[in-house]
N, C-alpha and C positions, 0 to 999 in steps of 0.2 A: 309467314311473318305475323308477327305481334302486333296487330295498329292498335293504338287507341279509340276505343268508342265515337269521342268527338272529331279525328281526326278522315276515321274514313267518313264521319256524317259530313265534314266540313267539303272533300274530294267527293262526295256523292253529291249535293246541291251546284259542286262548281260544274260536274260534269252533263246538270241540270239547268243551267244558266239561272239559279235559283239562286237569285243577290241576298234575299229577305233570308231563308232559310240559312245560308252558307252565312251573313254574317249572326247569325243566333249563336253560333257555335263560340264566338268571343265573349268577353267579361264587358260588364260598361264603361271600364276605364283603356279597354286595348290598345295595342299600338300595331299598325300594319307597320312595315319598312319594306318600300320596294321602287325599284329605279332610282334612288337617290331622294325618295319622297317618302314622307311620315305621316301616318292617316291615323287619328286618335277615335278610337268612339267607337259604339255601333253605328250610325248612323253616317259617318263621314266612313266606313270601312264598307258600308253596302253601298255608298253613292260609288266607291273607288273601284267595287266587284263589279259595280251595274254598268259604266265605262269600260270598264276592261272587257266586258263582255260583249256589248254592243262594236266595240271596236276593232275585235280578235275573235271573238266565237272561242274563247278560251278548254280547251278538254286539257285534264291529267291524268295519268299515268303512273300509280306508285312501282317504283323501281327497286329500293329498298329501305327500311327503317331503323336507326340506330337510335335507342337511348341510352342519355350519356350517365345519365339520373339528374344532372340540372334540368338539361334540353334533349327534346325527342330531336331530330334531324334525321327528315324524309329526302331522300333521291328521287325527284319527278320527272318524268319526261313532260313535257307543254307542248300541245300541239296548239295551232289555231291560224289565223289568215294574217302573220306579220312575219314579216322577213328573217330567214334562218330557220321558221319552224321545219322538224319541231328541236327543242331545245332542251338539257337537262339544266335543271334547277335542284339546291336546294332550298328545302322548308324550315328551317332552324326557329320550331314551335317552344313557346315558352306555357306549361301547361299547368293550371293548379285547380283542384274543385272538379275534374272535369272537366273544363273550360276554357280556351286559348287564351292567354292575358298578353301572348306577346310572338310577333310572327317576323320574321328576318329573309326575306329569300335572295337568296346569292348566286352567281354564277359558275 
């Protein structure tokens, strides 16, 4: 597989509970979307990694990588301490610069 540089660094820090590092990998204007919720920022996207994490013990799993040439969209498996794990997700990353500007994870 083909990942992108910032993508495996972004799956390396999550699988480090490393909220600081894992949100560097976004732009200063990003947008998480996940659960029906929209986290804008650095700084509201590592408060939203650092809950998730404390909450779930979060690990991933790249499964497989498609890019479409707008959007990369990764297959991850999710493990962690919440009901169902572990679970496939995708990551429908919006990427430019290098740099996540924009993250979608769906079921």
């Amino acid at each position: 597989m083909d990942i992108p540089k910032v993508i495996e660094d972004l799956f390396t820090a999550q699988n480090e509970h490393n909220s600081q590092t894992f949100a560097s990998n976004f732009s200063e204007d990003a947008k998480v979307y996940d659960e029906g919720k929209t986290h804008q920022g650095i700084k509201a996207i590592r408060q939203w990694n650092e809950a998730a994490n404390t909450a779930y013990k979060t690990k991933v799993k790249l499964v497989e990588i498609v890019d479409t040439g707008k959007k990369t969209v990764a297959t991850v498996l999710v493990s962690g301490t919440f009901d169902g794990s572990p679970v496939t997700l995708n990551y429908n990353f919006g990427i430019e610069n290098n740099t996540i500007n924009s993250l979608k994870i769906t079921g």
